[in-house]
TIRO-2110 file (N, C-alpha, C; in Angstrom, 1 decimal):
// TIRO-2110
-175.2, 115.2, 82.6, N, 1, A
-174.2, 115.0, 81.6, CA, 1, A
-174.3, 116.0, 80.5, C, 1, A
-173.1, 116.2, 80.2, N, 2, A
-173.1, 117.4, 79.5, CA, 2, A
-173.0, 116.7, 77.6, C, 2, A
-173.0, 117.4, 77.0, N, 3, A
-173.3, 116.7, 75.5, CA, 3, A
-172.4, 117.4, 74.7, C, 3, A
-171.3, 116.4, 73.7, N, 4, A
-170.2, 117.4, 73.2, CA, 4, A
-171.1, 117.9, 72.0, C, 4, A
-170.6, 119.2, 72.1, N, 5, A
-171.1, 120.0, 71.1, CA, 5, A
-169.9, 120.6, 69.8, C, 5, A
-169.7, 120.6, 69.1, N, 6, A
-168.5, 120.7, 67.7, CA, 6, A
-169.1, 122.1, 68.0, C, 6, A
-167.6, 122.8, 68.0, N, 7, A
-167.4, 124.3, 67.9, CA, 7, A
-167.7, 124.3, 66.6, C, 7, A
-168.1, 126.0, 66.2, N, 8, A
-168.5, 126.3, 65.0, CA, 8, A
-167.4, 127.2, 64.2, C, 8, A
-167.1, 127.1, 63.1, N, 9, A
-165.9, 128.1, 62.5, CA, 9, A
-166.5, 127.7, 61.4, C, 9, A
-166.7, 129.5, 61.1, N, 10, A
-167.1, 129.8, 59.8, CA, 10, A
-166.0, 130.5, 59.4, C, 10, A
-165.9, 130.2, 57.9, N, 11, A
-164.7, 131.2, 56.7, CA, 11, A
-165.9, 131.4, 55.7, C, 11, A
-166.5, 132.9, 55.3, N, 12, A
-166.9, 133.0, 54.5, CA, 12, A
-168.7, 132.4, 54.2, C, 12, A
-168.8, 132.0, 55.5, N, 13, A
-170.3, 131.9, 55.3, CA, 13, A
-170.2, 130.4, 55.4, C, 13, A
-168.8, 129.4, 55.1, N, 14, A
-169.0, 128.0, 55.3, CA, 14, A
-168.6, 127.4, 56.9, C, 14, A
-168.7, 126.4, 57.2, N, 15, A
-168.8, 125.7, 58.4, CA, 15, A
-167.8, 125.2, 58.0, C, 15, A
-166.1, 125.0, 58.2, N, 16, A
-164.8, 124.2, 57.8, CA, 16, A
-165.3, 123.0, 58.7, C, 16, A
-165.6, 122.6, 60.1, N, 17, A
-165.5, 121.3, 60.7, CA, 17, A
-166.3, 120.6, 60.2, C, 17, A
-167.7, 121.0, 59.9, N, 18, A
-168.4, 120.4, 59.7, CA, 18, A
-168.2, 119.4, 58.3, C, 18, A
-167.8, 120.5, 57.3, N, 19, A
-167.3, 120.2, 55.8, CA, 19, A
-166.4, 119.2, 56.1, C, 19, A
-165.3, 119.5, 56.8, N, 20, A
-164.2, 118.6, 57.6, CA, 20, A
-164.4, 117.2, 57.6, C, 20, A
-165.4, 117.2, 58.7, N, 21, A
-165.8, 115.7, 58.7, CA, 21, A
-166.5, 114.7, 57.9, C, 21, A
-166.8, 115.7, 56.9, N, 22, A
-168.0, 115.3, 55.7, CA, 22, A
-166.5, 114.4, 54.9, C, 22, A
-166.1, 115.2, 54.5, N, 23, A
-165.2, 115.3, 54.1, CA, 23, A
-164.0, 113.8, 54.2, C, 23, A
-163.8, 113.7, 55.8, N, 24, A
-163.4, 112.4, 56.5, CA, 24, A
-164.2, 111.2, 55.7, C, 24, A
-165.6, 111.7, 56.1, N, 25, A
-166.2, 110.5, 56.2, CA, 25, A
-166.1, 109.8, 54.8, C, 25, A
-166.6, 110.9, 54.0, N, 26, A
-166.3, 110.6, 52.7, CA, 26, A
-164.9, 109.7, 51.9, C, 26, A
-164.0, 110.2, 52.9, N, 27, A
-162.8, 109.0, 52.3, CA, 27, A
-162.9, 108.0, 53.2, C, 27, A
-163.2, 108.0, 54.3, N, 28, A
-163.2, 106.1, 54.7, CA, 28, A
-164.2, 105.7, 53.9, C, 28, A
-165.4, 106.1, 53.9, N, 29, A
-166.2, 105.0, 52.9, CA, 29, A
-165.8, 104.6, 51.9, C, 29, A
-164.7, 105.8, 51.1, N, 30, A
-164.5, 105.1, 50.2, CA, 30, A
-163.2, 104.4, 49.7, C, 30, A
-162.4, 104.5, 50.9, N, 31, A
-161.3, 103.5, 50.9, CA, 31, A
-162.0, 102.2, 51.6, C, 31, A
-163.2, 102.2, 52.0, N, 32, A
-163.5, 100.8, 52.7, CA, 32, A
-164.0, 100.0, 51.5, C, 32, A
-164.7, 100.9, 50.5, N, 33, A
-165.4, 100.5, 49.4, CA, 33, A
-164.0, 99.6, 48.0, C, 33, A
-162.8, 100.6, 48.3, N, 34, A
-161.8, 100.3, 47.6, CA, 34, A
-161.0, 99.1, 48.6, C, 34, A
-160.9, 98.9, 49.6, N, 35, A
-160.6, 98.2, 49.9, CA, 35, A
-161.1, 96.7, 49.1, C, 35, A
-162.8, 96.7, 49.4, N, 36, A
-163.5, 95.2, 49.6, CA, 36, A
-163.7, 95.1, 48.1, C, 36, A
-163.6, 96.1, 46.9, N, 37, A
-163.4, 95.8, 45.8, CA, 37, A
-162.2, 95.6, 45.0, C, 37, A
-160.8, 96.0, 45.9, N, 38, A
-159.8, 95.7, 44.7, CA, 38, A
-158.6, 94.7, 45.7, C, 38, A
-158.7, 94.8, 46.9, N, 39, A
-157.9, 93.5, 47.4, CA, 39, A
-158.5, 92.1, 47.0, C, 39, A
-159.2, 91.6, 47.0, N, 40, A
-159.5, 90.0, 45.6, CA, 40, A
-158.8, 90.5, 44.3, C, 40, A
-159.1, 91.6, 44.0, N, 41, A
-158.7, 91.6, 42.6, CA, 41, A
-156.8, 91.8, 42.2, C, 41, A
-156.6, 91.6, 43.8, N, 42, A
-154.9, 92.1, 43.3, CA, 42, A
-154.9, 90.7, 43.9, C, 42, A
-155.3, 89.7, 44.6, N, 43, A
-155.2, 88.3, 45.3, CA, 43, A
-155.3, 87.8, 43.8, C, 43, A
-156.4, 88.2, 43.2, N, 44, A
-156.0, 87.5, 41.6, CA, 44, A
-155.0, 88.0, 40.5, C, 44, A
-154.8, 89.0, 40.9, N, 45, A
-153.2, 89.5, 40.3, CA, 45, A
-152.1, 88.5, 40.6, C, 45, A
-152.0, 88.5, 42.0, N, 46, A
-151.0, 88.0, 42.5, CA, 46, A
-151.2, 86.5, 42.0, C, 46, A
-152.2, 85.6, 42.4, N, 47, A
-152.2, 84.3, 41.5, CA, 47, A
-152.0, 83.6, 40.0, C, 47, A
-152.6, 85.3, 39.4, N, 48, A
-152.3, 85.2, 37.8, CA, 48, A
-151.0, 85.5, 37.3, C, 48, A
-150.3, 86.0, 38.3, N, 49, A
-148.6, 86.3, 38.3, CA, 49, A
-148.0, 85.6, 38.1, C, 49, A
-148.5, 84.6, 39.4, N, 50, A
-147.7, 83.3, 39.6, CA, 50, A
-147.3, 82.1, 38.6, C, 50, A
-149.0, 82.4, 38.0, N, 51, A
-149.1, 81.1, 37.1, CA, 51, A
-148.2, 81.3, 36.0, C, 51, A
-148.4, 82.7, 35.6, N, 52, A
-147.8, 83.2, 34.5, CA, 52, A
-145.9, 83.5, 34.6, C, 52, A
-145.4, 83.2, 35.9, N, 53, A
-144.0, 82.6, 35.8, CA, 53, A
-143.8, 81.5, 36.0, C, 53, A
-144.7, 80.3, 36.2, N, 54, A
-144.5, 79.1, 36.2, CA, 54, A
-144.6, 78.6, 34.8, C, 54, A
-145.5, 79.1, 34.2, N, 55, A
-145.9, 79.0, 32.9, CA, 55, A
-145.0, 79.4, 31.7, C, 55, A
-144.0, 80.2, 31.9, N, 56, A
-142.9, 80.7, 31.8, CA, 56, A
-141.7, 79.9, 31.9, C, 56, A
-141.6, 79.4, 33.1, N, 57, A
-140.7, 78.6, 33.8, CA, 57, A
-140.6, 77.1, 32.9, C, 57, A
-141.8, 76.7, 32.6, N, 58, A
-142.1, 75.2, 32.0, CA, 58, A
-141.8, 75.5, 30.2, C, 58, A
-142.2, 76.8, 30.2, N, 59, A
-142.2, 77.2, 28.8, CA, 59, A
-140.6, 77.0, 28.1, C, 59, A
-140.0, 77.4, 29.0, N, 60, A
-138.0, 77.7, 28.7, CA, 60, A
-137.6, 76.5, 29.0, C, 60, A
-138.2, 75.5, 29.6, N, 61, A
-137.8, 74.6, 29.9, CA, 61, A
-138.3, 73.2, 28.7, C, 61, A
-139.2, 73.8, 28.3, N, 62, A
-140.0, 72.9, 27.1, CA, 62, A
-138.8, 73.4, 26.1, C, 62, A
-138.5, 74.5, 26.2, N, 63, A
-138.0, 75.0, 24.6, CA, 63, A
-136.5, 74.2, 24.5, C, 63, A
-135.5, 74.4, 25.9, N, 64, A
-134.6, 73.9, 26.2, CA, 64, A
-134.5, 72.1, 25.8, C, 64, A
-135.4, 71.7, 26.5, N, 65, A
-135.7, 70.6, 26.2, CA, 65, A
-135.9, 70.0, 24.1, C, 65, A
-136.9, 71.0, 24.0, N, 66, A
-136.5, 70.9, 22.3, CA, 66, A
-135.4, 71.0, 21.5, C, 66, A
-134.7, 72.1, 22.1, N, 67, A
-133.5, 72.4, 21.3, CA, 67, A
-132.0, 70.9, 21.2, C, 67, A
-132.4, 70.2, 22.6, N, 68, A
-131.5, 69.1, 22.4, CA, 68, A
-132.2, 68.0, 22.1, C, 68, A
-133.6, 68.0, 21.7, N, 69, A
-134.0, 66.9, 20.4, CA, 69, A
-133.6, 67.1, 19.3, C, 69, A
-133.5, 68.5, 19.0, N, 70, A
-133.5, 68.1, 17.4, CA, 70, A
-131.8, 68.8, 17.6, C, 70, A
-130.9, 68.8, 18.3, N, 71, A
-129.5, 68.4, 18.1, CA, 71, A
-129.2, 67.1, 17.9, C, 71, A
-130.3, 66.6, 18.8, N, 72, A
-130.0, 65.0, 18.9, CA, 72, A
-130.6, 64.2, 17.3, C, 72, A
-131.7, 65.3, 17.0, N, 73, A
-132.3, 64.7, 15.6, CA, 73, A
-131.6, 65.1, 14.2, C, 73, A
-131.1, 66.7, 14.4, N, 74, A
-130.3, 66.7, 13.2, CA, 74, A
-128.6, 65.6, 13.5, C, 74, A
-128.5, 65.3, 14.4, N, 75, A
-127.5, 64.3, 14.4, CA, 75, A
-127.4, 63.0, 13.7, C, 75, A
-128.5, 63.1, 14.3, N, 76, A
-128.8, 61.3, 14.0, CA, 76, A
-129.0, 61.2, 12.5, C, 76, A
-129.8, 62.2, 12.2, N, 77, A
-130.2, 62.4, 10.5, CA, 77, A
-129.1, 63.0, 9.8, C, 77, A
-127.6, 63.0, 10.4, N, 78, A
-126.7, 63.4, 9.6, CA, 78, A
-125.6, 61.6, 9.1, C, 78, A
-125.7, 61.1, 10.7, N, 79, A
-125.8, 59.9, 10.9, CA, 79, A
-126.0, 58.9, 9.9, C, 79, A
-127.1, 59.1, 10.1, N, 80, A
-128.3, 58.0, 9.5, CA, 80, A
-127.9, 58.3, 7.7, C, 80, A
-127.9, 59.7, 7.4, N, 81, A
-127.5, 59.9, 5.9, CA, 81, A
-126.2, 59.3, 5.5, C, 81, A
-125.2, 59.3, 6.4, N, 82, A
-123.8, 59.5, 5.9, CA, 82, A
-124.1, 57.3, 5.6, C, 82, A
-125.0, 56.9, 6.6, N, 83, A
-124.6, 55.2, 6.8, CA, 83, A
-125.9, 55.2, 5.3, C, 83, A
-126.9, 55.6, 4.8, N, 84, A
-127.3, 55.4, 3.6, CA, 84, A
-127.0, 55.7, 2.4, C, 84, A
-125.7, 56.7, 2.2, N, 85, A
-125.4, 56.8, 1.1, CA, 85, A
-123.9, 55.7, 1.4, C, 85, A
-123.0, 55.5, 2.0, N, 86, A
-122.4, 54.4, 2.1, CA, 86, A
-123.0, 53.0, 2.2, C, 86, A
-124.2, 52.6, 2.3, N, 87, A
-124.8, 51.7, 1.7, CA, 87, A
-125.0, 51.9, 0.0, C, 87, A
-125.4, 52.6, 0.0, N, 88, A
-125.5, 52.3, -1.7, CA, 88, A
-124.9, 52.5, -2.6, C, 88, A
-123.3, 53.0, -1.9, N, 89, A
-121.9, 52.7, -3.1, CA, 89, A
-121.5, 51.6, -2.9, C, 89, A
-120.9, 51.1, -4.4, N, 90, A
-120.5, 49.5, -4.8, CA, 90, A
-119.4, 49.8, -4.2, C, 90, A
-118.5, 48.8, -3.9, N, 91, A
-117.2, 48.2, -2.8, CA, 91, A
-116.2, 48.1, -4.3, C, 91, A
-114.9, 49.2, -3.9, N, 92, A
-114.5, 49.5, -5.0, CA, 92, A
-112.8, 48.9, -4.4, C, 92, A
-112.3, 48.1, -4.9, N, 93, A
-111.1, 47.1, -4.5, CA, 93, A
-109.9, 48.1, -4.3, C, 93, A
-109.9, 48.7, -5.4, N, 94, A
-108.3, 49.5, -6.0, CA, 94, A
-108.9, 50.8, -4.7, C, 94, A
-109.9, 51.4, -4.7, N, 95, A
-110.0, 53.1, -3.5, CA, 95, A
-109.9, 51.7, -2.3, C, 95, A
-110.3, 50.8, -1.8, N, 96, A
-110.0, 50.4, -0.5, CA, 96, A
-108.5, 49.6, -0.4, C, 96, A
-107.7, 49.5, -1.4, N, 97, A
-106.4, 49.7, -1.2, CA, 97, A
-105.9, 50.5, -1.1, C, 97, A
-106.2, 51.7, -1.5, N, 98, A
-105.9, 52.5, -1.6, CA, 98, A
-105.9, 53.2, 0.3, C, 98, A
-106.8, 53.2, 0.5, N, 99, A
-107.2, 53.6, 1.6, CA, 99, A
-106.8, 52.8, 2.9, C, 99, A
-106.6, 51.3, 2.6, N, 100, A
-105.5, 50.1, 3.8, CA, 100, A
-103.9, 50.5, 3.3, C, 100, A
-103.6, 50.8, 2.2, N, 101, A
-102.1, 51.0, 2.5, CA, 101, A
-101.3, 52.3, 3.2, C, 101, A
-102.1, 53.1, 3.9, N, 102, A
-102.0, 53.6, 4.9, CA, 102, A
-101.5, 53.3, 6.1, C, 102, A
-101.4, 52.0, 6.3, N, 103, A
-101.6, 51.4, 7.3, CA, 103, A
-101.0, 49.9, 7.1, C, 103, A
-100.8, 49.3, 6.1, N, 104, A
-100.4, 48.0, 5.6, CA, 104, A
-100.3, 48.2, 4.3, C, 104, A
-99.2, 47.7, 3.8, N, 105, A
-99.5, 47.0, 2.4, CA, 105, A
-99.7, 45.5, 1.7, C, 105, A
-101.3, 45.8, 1.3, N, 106, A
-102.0, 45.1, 0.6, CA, 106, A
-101.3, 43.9, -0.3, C, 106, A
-101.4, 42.9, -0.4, N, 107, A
-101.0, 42.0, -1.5, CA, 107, A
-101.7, 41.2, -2.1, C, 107, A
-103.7, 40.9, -1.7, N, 108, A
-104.6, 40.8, -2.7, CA, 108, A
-105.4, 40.8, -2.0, C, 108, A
-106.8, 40.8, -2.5, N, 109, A
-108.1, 40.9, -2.0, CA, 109, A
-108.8, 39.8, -3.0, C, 109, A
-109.3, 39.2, -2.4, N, 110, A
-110.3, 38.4, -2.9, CA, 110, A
-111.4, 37.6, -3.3, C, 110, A
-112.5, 37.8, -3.5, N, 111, A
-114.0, 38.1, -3.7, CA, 111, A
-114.2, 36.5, -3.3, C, 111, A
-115.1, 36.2, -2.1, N, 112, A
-114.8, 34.8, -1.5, CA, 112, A
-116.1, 34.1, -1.8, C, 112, A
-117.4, 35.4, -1.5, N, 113, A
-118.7, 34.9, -2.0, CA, 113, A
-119.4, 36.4, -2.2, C, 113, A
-121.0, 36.1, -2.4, N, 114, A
-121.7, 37.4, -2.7, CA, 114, A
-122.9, 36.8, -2.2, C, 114, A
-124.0, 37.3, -0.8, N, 115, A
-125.3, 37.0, -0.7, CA, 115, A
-126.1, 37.8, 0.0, C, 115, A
-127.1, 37.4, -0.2, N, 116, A
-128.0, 38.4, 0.3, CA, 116, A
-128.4, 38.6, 2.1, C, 116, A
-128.5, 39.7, 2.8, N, 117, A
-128.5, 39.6, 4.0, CA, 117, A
-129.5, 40.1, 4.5, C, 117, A
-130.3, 39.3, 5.1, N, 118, A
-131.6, 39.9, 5.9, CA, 118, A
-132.5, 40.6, 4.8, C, 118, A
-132.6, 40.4, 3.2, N, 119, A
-133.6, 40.3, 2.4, CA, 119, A
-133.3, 41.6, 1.9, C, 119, A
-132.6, 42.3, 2.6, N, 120, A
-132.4, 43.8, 1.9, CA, 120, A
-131.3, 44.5, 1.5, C, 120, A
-130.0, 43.8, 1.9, N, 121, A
-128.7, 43.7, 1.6, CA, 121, A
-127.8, 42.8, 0.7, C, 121, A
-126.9, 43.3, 0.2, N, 122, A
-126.1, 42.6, -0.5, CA, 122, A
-124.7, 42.4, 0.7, C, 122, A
-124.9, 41.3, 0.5, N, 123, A
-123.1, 41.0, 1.7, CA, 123, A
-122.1, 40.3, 0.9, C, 123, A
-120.9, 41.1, 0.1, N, 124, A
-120.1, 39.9, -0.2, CA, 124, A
-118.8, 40.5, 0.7, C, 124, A
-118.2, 38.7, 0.6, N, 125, A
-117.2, 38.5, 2.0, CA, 125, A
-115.7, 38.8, 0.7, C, 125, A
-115.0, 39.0, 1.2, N, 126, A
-113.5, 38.9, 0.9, CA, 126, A
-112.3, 38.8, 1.2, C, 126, A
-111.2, 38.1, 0.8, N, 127, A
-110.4, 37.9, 2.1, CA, 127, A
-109.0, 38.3, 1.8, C, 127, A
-108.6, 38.9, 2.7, N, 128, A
-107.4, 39.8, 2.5, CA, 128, A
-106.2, 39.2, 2.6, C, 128, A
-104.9, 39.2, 2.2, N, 129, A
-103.7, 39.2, 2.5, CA, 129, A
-102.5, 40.2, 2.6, C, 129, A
-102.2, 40.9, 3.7, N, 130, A
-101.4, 42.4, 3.3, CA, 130, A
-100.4, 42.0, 4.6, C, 130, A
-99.2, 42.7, 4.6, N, 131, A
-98.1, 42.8, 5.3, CA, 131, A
-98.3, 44.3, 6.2, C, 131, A
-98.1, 44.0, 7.4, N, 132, A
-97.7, 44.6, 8.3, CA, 132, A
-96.3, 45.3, 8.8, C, 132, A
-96.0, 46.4, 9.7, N, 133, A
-94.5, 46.5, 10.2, CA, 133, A
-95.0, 46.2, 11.9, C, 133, A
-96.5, 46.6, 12.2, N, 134, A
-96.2, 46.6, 13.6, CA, 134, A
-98.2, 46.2, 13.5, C, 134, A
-98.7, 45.3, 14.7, N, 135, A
-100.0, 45.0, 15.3, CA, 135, A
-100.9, 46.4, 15.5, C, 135, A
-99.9, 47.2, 16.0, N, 136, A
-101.0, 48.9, 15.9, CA, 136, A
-101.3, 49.1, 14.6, C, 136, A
-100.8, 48.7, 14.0, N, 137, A
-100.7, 49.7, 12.3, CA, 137, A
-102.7, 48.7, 12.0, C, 137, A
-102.5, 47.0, 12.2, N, 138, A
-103.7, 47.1, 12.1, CA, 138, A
-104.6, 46.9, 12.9, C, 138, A
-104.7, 47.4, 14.2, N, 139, A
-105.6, 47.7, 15.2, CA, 139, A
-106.0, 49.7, 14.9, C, 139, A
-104.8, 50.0, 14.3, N, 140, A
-105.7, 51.9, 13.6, CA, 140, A
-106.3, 51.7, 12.0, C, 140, A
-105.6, 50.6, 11.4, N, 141, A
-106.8, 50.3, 10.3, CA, 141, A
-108.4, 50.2, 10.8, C, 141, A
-108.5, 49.2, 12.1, N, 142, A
-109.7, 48.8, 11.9, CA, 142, A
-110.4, 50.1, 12.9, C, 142, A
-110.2, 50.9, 13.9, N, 143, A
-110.4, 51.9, 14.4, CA, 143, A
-111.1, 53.2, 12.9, C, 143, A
-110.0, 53.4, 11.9, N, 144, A
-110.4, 54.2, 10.8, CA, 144, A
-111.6, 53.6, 10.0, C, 144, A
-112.1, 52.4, 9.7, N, 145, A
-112.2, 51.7, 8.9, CA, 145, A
-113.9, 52.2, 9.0, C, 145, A
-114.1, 52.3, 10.3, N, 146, A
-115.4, 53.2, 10.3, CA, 146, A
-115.4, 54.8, 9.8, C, 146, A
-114.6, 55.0, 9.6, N, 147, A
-114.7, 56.0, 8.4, CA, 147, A
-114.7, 56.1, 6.9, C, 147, A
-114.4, 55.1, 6.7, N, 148, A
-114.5, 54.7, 5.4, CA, 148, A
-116.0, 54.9, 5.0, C, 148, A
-116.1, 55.5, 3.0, N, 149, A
-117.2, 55.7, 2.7, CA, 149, A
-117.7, 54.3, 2.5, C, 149, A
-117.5, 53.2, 2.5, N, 150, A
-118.4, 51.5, 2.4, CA, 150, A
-118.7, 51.2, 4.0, C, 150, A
-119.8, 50.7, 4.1, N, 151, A
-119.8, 49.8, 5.4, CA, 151, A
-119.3, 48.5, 5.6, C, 151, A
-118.2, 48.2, 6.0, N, 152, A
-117.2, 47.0, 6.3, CA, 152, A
-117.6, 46.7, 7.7, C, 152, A
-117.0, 45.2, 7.6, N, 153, A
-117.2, 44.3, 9.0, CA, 153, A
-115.9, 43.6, 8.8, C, 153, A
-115.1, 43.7, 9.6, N, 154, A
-113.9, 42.9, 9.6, CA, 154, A
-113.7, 42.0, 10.9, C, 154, A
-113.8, 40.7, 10.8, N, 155, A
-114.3, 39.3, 11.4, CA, 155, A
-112.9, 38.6, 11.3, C, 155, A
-113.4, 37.8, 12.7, N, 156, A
-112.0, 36.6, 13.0, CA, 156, A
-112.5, 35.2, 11.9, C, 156, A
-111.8, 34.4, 11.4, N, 157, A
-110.3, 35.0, 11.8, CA, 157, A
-109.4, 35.8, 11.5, C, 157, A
-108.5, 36.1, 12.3, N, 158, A
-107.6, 37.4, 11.7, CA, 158, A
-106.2, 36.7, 11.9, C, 158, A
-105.5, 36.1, 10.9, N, 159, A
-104.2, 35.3, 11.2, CA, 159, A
-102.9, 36.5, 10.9, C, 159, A
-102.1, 36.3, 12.1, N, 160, A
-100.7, 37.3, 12.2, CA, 160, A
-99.9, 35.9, 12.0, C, 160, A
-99.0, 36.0, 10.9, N, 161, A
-97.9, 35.3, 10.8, CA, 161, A
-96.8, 36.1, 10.8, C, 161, A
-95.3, 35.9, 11.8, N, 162, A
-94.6, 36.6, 11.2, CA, 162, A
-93.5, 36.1, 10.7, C, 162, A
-93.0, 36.8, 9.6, N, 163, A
-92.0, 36.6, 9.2, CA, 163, A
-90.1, 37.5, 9.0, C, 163, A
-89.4, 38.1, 8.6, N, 164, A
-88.6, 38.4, 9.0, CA, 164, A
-88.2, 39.6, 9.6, C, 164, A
-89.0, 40.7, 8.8, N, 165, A
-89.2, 42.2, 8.9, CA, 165, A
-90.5, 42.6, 9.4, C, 165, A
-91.3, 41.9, 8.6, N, 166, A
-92.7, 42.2, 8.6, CA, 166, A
-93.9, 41.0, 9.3, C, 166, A
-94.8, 41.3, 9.1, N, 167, A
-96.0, 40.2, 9.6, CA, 167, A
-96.9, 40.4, 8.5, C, 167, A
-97.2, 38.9, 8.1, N, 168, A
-98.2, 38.5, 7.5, CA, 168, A
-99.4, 38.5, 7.6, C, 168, A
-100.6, 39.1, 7.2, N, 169, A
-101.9, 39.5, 8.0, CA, 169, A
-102.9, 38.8, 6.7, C, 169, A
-104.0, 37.9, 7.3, N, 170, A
-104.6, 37.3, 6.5, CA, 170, A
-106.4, 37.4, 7.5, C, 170, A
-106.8, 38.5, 7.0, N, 171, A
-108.4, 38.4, 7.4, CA, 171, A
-109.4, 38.4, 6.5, C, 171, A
-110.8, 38.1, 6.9, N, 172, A
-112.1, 38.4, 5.8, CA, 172, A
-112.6, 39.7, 6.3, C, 172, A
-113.2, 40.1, 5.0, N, 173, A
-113.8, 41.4, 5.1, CA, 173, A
-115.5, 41.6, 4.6, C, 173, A
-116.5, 42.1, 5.1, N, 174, A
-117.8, 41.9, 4.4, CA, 174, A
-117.8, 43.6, 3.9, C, 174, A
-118.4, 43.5, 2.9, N, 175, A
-119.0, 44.6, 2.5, CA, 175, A
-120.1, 44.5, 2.6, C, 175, A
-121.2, 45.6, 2.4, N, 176, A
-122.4, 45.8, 2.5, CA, 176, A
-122.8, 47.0, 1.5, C, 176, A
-124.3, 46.5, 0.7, N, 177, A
-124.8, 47.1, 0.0, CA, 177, A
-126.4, 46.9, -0.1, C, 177, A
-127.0, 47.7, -0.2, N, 178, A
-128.2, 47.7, -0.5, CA, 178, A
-128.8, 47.0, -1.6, C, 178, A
-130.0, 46.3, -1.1, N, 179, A
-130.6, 45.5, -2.3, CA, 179, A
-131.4, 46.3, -3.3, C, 179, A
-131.1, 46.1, -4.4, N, 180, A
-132.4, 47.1, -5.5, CA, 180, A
-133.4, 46.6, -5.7, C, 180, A
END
């Protein structure tokens, strides 16, 4: 058997194949070397990627999630203010005639009792008498009536009498105030 022998080619006094193969060899080792040291390290790239758009993902989604609490909290706290300062104005006869003859005209109000409600309120009842043209006029009274700056309760009975043009309307009304 014959034995391969690497031809010789010299440039200048050097050996090109031999350098050649040095040369080879020298980059597989060290692509094998870069292999077995930076594939884990990009396997943890790729993991730390992941986390870091999931992390991301929950992040926008937490924020999202915040931004309709506190719509839902500056609401409620605009809410909640508008029903505590209408608690603590006194129930003023002549502005809430003022404010039913929109809708009816009034022909008296008056003051039926005054007591305390659930230890922290003032509840006095009163009872109305006002004329009507039509049953809508006071089904959009009581619709508005929650806009009103006082907090009203308006309770059966509610007596419709009619008479020739108009209708007779006779209900109680509570007002509500804060106890000092």
């Amino acid at each position: 058997m014959k034995k391969f022998k690497i031809p010789k080619v010299e440039l200048f006094g050097i050996d090109l194949i031999k350098n050649f193969l040095l040369f080879a060899t020298f980059i597989i080792i060290f692509l094998l070397l870069l292999a077995t040291l930076v594939a884990p390290s990009i396997k943890k790239f790729k993991k730390v990627k992941r986390n870091y758009y999931i992390t991301q993902i929950n992040y926008s989604k937490s924020e999202e999630e915040l931004a309709k609490i506190l719509t839902k909290y500056k609401d409620t706290s605009k809410e909640n203010r508008k029903i505590i300062l209408s608690l603590k104005r006194d129930f003023d006869t002549t502005n809430f005639k003022h404010f039913a003859n929109n809708y009816m005209n009034i022909l008296n109000i008056k003051e039926k009792n005054t007591s305390v409600y659930n230890k922290s309120f003032i509840k006095t009842t009163y009872v109305v008498t006002a004329k009507l043209k039509s049953p809508d006029n006071f089904y959009q009274f009581v619709k508005t009536s929650k806009n009103y700056k006082n907090i009203l309760k308006i309770y059966f009975p509610i007596v419709f009498k009619s008479s020739k043009k108009e209708i007779l309307l006779l209900y109680k009304l509570e007002a509500f105030k804060v106890l000092k």
